[in-house]
C-alpha positions in Angstrom: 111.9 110.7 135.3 112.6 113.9 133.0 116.1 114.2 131.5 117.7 114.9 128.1 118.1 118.0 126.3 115.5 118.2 124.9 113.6 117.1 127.9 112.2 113.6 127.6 110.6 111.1 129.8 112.4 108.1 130.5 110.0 105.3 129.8 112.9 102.1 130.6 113.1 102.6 134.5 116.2 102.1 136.8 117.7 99.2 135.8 121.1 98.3 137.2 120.2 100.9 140.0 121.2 99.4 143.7 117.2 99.3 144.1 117.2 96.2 142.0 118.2 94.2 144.7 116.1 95.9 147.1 112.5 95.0 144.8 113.9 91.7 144.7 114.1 91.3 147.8 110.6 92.8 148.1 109.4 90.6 145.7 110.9 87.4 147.5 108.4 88.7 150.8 105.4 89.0 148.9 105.7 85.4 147.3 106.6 84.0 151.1 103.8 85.9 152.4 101.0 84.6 149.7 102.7 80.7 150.1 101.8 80.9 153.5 98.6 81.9 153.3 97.7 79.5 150.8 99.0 76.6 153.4 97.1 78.1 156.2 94.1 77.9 153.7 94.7 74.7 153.5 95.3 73.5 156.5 92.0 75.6 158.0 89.8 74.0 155.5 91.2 70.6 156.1 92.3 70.3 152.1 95.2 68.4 152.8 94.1 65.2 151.5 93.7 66.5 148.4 97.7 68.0 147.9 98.4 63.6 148.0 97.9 63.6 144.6 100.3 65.9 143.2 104.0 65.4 143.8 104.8 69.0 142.9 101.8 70.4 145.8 103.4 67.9 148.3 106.9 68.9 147.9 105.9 72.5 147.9 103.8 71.7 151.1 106.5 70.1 152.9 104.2 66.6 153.4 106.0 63.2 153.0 105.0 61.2 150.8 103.2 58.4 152.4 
């Protein structure tokens, strides 16, 4: 964006704008879309075993601890 007198380029963005919650929202997708991947990954290379290990991965995963 170009604005000021003299004319300047703004280099701090939109912030506050009602497009924050929009990107946000954007941003939320992208992470649920690359999760899911990941645990179809998994599960089509038969990796699951190795999530057993680590409470954090088997939380994240869903599994129940066994």
């Amino acid at each position: 964006m170009i604005n000021g007198d003299p004319l300047r380029l703004h280099l701090n963005g939109m912030k506050g704008t009602p497009r924050d919650e929009e990107n946000l929202d954007v941003l939320e997708a992208f992470v649920e879309s690359v999760s899911n991947a990941l645990k179809f990954m998994l599960v089509y290379m038969k990796l699951l075993d190795r999530l057993s290990h680590d409470p954090a991965l088997t939380d994240w995963f869903g599994l129940r601890a066994a």
